[in-house]
C-alpha positions in Angstrom: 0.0 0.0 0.0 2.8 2.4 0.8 4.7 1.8 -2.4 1.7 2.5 -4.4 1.2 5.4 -2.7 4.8 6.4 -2.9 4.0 5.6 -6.9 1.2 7.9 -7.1 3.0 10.7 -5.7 6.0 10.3 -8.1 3.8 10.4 -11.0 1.9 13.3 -10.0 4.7 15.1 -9.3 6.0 14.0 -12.8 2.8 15.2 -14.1 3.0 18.5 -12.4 7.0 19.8 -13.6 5.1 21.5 -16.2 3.2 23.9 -13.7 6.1 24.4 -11.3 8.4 25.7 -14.3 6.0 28.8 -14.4 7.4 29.7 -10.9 10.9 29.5 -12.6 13.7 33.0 -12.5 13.8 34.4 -16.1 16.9 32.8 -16.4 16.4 29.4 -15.3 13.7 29.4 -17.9 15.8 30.8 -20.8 18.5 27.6 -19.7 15.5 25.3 -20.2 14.6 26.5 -23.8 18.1 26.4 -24.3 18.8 22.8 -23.1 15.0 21.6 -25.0 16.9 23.5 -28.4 19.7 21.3 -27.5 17.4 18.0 -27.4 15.8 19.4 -31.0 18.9 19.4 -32.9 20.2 16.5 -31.7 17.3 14.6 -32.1 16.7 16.2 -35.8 20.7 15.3 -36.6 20.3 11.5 -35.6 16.5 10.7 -36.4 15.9 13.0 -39.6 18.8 10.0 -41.4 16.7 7.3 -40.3 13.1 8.4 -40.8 13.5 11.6 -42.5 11.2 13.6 -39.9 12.1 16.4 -37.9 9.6 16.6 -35.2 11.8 17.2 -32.7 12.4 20.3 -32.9 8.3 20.7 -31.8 10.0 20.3 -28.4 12.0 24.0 -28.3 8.3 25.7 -29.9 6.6 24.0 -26.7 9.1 25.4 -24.3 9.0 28.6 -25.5 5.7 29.0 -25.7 5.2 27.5 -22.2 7.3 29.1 -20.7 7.1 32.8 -22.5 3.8 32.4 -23.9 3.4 34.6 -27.4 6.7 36.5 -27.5 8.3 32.8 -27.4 6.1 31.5 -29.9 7.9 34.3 -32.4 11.2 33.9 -31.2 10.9 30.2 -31.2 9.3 30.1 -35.0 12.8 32.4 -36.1 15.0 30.3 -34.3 13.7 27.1 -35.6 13.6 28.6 -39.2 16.9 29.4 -38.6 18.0 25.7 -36.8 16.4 24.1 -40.1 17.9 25.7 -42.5 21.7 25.3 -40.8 20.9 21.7 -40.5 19.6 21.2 -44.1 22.8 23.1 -45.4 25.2 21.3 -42.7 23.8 18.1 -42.6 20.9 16.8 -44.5 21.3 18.6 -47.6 20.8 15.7 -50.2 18.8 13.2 -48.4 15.8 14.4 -50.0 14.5 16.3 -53.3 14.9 20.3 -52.2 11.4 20.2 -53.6 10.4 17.4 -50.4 12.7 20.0 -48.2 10.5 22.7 -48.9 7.2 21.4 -48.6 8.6 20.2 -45.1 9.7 22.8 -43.9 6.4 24.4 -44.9 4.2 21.8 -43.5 6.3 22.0 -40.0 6.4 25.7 -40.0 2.5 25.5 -40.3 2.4 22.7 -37.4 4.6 24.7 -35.4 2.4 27.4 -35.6 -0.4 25.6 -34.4 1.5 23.7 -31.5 2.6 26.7 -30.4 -1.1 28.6 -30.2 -2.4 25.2 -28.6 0.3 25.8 -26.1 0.0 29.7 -25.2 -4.0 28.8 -24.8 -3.2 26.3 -22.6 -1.0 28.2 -20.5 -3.7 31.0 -20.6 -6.4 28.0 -19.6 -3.5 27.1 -16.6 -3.3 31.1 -15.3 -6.8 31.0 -15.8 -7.2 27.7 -13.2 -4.8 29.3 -11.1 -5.7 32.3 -10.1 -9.3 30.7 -9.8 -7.7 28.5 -7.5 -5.9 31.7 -5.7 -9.2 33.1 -5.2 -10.7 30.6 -3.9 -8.3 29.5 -1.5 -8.0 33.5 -0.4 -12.0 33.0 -0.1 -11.3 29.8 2.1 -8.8 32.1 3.9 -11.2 34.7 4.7 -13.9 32.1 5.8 -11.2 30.4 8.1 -10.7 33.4 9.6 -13.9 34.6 10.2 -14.5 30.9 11.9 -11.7 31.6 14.2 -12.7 35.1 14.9 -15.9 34.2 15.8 -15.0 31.2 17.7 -12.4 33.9 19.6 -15.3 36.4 19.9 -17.4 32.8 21.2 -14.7 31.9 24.1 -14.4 35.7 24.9 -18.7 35.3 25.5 -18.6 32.1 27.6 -15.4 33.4 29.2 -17.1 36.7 29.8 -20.4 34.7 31.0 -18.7 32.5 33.1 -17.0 35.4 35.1 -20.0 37.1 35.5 -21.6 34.2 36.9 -18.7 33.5 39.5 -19.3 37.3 40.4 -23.1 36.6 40.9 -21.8 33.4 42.9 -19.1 35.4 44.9 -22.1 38.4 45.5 -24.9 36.0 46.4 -22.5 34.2 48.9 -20.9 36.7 50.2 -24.4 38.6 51.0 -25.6 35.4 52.4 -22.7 35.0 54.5 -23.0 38.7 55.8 -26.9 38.5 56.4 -26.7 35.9 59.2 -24.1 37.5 61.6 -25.3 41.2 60.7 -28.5 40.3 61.6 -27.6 39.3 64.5 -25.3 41.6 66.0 -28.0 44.5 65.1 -30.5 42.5 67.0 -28.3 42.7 70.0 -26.9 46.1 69.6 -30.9 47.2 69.1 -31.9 45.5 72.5 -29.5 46.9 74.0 -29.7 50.7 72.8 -33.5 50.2 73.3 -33.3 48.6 77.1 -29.9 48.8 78.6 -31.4 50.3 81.8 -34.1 47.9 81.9 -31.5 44.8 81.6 -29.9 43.3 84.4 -26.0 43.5 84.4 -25.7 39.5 83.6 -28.2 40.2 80.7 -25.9 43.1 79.5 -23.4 41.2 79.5 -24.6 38.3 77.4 -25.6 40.3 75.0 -22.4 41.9 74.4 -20.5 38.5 74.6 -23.2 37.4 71.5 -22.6 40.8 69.9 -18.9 40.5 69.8 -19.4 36.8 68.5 -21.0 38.5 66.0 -18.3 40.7 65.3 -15.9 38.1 65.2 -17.3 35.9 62.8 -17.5 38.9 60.5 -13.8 40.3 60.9 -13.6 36.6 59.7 -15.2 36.2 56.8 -14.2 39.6 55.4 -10.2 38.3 56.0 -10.8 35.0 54.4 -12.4 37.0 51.2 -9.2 39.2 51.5 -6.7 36.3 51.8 -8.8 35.1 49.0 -7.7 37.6 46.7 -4.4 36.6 46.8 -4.3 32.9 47.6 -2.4 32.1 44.3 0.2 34.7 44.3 1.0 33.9 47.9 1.5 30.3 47.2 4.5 28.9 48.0 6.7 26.2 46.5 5.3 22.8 46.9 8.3 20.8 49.3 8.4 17.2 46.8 9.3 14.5 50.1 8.2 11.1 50.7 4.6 11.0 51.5 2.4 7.7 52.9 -1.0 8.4 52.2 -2.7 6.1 54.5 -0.7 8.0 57.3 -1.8 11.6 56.2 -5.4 10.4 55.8 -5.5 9.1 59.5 -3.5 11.6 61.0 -6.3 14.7 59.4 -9.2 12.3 60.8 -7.8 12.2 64.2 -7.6 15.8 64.6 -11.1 16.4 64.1 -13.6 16.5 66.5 -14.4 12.8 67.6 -18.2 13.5 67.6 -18.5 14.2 63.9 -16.0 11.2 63.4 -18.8 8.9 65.0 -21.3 10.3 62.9 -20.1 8.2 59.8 -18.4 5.2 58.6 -15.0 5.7 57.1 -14.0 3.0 54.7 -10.3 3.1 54.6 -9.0 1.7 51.8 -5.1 2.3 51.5 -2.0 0.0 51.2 0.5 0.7 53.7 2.8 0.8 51.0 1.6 3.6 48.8 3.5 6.7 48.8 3.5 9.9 46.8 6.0 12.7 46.0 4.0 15.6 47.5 3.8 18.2 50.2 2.8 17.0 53.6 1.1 20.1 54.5 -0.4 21.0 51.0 -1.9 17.3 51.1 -3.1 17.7 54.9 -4.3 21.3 53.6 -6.1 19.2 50.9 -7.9 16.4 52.9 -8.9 19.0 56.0 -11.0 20.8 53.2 -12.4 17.3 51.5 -13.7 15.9 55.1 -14.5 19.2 56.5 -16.8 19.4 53.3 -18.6 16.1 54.3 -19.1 17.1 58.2 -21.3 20.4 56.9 -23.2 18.7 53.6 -23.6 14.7 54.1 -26.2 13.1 55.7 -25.0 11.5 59.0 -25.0 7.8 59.6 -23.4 7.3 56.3 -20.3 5.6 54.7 -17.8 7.5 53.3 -14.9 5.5 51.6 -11.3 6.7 51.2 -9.6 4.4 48.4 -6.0 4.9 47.0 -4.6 2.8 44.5 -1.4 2.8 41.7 -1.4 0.7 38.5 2.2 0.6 38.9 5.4 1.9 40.8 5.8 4.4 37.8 2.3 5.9 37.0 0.6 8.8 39.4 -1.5 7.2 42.7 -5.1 7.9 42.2 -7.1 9.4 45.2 -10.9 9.2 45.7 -13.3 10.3 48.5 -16.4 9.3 47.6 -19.8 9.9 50.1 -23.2 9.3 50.3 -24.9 13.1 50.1 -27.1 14.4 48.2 -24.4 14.6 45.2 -23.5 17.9 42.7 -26.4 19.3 40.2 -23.8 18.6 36.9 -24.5 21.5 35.4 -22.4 23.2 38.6 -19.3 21.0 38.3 -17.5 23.0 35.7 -17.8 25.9 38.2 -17.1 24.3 41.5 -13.1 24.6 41.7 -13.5 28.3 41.1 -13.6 31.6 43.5 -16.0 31.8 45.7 -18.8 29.3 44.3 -21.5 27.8 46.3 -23.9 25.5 45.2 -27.3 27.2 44.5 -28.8 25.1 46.9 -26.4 26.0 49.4 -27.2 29.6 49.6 -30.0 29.3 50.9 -29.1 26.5 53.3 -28.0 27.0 57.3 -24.1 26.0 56.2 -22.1 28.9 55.7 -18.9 29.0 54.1 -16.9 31.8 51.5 -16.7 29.2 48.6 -13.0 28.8 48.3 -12.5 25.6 50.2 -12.2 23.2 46.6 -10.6 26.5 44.8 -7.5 26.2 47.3 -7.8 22.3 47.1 -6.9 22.8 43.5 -4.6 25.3 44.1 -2.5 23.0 46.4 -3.2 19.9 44.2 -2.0 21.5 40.8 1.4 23.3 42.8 2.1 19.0 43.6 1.9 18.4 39.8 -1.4 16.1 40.2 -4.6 17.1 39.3 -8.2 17.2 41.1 -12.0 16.7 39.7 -15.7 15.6 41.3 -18.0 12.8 39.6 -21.2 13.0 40.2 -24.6 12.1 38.8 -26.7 15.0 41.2 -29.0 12.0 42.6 -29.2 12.0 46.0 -27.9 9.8 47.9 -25.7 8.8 45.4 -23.3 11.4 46.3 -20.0 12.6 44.5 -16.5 11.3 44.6 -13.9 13.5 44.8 -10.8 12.4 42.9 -7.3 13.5 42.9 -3.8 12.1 41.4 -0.8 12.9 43.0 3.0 12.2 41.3 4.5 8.7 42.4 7.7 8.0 44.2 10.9 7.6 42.2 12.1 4.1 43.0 15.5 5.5 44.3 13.8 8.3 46.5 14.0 7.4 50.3 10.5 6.0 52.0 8.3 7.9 54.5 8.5 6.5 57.8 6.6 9.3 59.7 4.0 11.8 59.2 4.6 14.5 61.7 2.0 16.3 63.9 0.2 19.2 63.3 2.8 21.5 65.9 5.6 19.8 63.6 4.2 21.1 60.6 3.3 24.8 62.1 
């Protein structure tokens, strides 16, 4: 198959040295004529003995006119005239009647005529073709880009669309976030503007403790927008050591509070032996956001399984949390990794939060070279897994033996 191809080619590019001369310098055409004059002569000098024909010299009058279309049909006519008769008085002068001489040399002055205006229309069909072809590719040109400029202007809408939905995202959580604890601390600033003498002192002073809770969770939530901001300059280097993931996964369980631990099943399902090339903290940072997610969203009284696995020493170690909650609409997974996005139903939920938990897991994630995503169907109670790959361990690197604490790693 590929030597018929490879035959194909060859004779189309035999078939097409006729077009690529007409891209030839002036000069490399003239050596052409020169070398197809050449050809003629010979040809006429050692065929015209033998079958008394001089059709050769057709092959200098189809140059020319090829090559300079009607000023070398003229020169080529005069030079041929002039070729014949040299030859006739050189060379073949006797081997026929004058009277045959003349009549041939009429007859192929005649034909060469003919060739020649056969020729120069052809090469006027050819130009003709080609700059047909010219336009049409230029037309094809324009449409191309006019496809890409409006896929361009197409991106730059969805892009556009897509920011101004995080903003709606970032507004609507922000102003739910803000409702709750403003509420609040104007209810207790109102009470006590409106009966501060009528309150006993241990009254007073509850409300002020509740008011300055209030407070407090505020100055919080406007710090975590503003650390926000700037989460991704601020990042720092990723530290690549020896990491056992079954190690890091217990140690972030056991420092949350034991009560929500007992609230669910954890499936642990981790080889002692797997390791990965990452950042202890960064992975910790990781998990901490992953299970804190579950305490606020799943269902109590449910399984939630942890599985790690590696195809082989060489390939990345694959990482999935999967629950039992009520799962991720799909049409709000492309968005979830971003700034400050909630899901809908979330909003207008009693869980509060600033949206930038899974943006910083990807953050951390990406700056250890592995990548995270969410699969979900949006049934509930067919939850979502979260997934996560993470570079393995070079088999010369040395093996974690220890995970240190949490006082180690501040």
């Amino acid at each position: 198959m590929q030597q018929l191809d490879r035959a194909r080619a060859f004779l189309r590019g035999i078939r097409m040295v006729p077009v690529s001369w007409l891209s030839l310098s002036r000069g490399r055409r003239l050596l052409v004529v020169t070398l197809s004059y050449v050809l003629g002569i010979a040809g006429l000098w050692i065929l015209f003995p033998l079958v008394h024909n001089g059709a050769t010299m057709f092959l200098p009058i189809a140059c020319a006119c090829w090559l300079f279309y009607y000023r070398g049909l003229l020169v080529s006519l005069v030079l041929n005239g002039i070729a014949f008769q040299l030859s006739y008085y050189l060379l073949l002068r006797g081997m026929l009647p004058d009277q045959a001489f003349i009549e041939g040399g009429i007859i192929g002055f005649g034909t060469s005529l003919g060739l020649g205006l056969v020729v120069c229309w052809l090469r006027t069909a050819v130009e003709l073709v080609h700059a047909a072809h010219q336009r049409a590719h230029a037309a094809e040109q324009e449409r191309l880009l006019a496809l890409e400029a409006e896929r361009r202007a197409t991106l730059a809408y969805e892009h556009q669309c897509k920011v101004n939905e995080i903003k709606e995202q970032f507004l609507l959580n922000v102003s739910h976030e803000l409702r709750t604890p403003l509420a609040v601390l104007g209810g207790f600033l109102e009470l006590l503007k409106d009966y501060f003498d009528q309150l006993a002192p241990e009254a007073r002073t509850d409300l002020l403790n509740q008011a300055f809770e209030s407070h407090q969770d505020l100055v919080s939530l406007v710090n975590r927008v503003l650390e926000s901001i700037t989460v991704s300059q601020e990042l720092p280097p990723a530290r690549r050591e020896a990491v056992s993931i079954r190690q890091v996964v217990e140690d972030v369980l056991a420092h949350f509070d034991p009560r929500d631990i007992a609230s669910y099943t954890f499936q642990l399902q981790i080889d002692e032996h797997i390791q990965v090339r990452a950042d202890t903290q960064f992975l910790r940072q990781v998990l901490r956001n992953l299970f804190s997610n579950i305490f606020k969203y799943v269902p109590p009284h449910t399984e939630v399984s942890i599985e790690a696995s590696q195809s082989t020493p060489s390939s990345p170690v694959y990482l999935s949390v999967q629950d039992r909650g009520p799962g991720i609409p799909p049409e709000e997974i492309t968005l979830l990794f971003e700034k400050f996005v909630r899901l809908k139903r979330d909003l207008a939920g009693p869980m509060r939060g600033t949206g930038l938990g899974l943006y910083i897991c990807k953050r951390l994630v990406e700056a250890m070279g592995g990548r995270i995503w969410v699969e979900s169907s949006g049934r509930p109670g067919e939850g979502s897994r979260f997934c996560l790959t993470l570079p393995p361990l070079p088999a010369s690197y040395p093996l974690a033996t220890t995970v240190g604490s949490e006082e180690a790693e501040a």
